[in-house]
N, C-alpha and C positions, 0 to 999 in steps of 0.2 A: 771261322766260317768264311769261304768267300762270298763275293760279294755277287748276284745275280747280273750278269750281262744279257748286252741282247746280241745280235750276229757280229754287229757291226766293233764290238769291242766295248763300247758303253754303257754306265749302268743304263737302265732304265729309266727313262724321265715319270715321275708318278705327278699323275691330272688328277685336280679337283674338279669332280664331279659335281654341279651346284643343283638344287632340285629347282622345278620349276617354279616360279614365283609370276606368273601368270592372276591374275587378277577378273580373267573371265567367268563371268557366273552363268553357271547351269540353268535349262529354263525348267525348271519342275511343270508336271502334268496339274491342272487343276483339280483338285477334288473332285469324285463323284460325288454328286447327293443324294444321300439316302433317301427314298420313297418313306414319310412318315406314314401313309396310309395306303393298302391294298384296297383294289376295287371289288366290290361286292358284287359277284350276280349268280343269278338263279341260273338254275339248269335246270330243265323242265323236257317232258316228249308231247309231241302233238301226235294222232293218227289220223289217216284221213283212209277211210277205209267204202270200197265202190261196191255197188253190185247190180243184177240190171233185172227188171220188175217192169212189166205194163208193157215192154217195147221200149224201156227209158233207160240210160245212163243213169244211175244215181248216188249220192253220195249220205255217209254217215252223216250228223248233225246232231248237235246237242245243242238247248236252251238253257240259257246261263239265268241261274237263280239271285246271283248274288253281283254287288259291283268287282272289278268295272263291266260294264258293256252290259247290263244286267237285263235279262230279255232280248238277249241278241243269239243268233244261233252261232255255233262252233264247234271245233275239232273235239271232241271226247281227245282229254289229257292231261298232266297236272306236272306238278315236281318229283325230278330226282330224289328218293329218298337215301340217307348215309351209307346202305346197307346193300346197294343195289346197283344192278349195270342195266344199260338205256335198252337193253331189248327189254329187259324183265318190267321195266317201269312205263312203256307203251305197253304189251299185256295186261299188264294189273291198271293201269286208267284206262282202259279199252272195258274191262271187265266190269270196273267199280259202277261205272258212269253208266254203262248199257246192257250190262250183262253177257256180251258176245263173249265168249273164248274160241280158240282154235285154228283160229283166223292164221293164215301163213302171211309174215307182216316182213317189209322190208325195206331197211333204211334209206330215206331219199337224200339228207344231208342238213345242214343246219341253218337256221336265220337266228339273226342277232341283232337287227336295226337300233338305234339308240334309242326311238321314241315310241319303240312297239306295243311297250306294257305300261301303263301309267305307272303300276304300282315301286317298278325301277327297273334296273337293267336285268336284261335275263334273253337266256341264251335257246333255244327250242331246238331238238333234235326230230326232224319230221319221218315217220314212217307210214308206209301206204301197202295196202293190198287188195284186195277183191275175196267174194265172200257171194255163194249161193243164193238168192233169195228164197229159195224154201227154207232155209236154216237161218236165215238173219232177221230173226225178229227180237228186235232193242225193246227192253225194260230201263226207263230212265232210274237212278240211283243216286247217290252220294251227291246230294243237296242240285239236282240238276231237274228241272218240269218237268223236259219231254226230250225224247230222244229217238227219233225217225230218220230213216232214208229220204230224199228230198231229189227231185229233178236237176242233174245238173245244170241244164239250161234254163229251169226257173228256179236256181237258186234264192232263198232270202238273204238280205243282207248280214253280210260275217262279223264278227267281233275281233280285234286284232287285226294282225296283218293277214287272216287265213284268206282272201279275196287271189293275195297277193301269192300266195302258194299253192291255189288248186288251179291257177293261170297258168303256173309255172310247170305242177302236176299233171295236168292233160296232156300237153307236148310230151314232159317223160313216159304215159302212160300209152302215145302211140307208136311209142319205141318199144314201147318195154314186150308188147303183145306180138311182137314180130321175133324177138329172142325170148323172151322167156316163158314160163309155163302161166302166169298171169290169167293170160285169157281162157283158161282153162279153169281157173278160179274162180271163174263167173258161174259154172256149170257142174251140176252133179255127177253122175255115171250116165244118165243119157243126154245128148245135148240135142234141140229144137235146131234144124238146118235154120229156118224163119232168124228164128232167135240170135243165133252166133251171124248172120247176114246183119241186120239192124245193130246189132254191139258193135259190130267191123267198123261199119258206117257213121255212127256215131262217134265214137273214139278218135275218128281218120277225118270229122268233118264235112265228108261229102259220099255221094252216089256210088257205088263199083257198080262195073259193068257186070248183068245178071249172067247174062249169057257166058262169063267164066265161071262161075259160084262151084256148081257140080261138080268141073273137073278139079277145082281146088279141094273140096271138099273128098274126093274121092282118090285125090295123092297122097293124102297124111295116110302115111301106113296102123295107125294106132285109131283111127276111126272105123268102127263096121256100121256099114250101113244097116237101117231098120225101117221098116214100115213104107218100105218104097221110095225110101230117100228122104222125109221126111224126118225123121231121128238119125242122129248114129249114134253106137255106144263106143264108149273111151275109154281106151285102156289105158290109166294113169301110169304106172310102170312102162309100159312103152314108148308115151310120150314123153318122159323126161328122159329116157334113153337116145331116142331120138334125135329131142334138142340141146344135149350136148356135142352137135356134130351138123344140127343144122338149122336153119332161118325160113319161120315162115314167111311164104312166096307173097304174103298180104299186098305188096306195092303193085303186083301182078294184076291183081283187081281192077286197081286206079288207071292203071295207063292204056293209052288209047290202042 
């Protein structure tokens, strides 16, 4: 056999190829360390639920029987049970605690402070709605004294951080009456002109000019007037048809 050339006439020079013998070390990543222990917390719902009575803003309240806070008033609400999603379990401690059902309840979002609950950490999913006063009469239950509607501006002092979320609640709730059907939730099928004037005003903090009242009242198309202006009845189907498409004119009140 010949012998393999390359162009030029020559065998082939064959090179040894040496492997690298480099001495440089790798930096390895440090270990993760494992978490020997997960943190434990509660998950609980609080409800804060309004309605309005005497000419008042008012708010749900429960007296607590038992430690902590024991004799302080608060939120009707308890723990997440295994079996259950957080609407279901503001419902059922809405019910246990005061007996209300029916209540149209809607998630405002969560607090979790480190130091909020002596008993350890724990997480509160807050929901709020509003609720007729001919229909809201609380039967205290499930190990709780008393359970009344209470002036929101003479609140008693709260147990927990609830101080700290009906502060934060009010602001949401003069938003909330201008988009959604809420304030409507205050009222049966007929609503008191008087009445929805003084809730406006309350809720907003301050005076509307009277002399707009009438014509606001007499734009919502889902309102018929009664008794001379005095009443109007509401069409709940109309109003939520409505305001999905529109915003009531409330700020209209306020300005000069």
């Amino acid at each position: 056999m010949k012998s393999q050339m390359d162009y030029s006439g020559r065998k082939p020079t064959a090179v040894a190829t040496k492997k690298s013998t480099s001495t440089k070390s790798k930096t390895k990543p440090a270990p993760v360390e494992e978490p020997t222990e997960h943190l434990t917390v509660s998950v609980m719902t609080d409800v804060v639920l309004f309605t309005f009575d005497d000419q008042q803003l008012k708010v749900l309240l429960v007296r607590r029987s038992t430690p902590p806070f024991e004799g302080l008033w608060a939120f009707p609400g308890g723990y997440l049970e295994q079996e259950e999603e957080l609407d279901g379990c503001a419902a059922r401690e809405l019910k246990e605690e005061t007996g209300l059902t029916g209540a149209r309840l809607k998630q405002w979002g969560a607090v979790g402070t480190i130091a909020r609950d002596p008993r350890g950490r724990s997480v509160s999913v807050v929901y709020f709605g509003a609720v007729s006063s001919e229909v809201s009469k609380p039967q205290p239950a499930d190990a709780i004294d008393e359970a009344e509607f209470h002036p929101v501006k003479r609140r008693p002092r709260l147990a927990f951080d609830h101080e700290t979320i009906i502060k934060a609640l009010l602001n949401t709730l003069r938003d909330e009456i201008i988009r959604s059907e809420i304030l409507f939730d205050f009222f049966r099928s007929v609503i008191p002109s008087s009445d929805m004037l003084a809730l406006i005003e309350q809720v907003w903090g301050t005076t509307a000019d009277r002399r707009k009242w009438d014509s606001f009242m007499h734009s919502l198309p889902f309102l018929q007037e009664m008794s001379g202006g005095s009443r109007f009845r509401l069409d709940r189907t109309e109003m939520r048809r409505w305001l999905r498409t529109h915003t009531l004119p409330i700020a209209d009140l306020f300005s000069n």
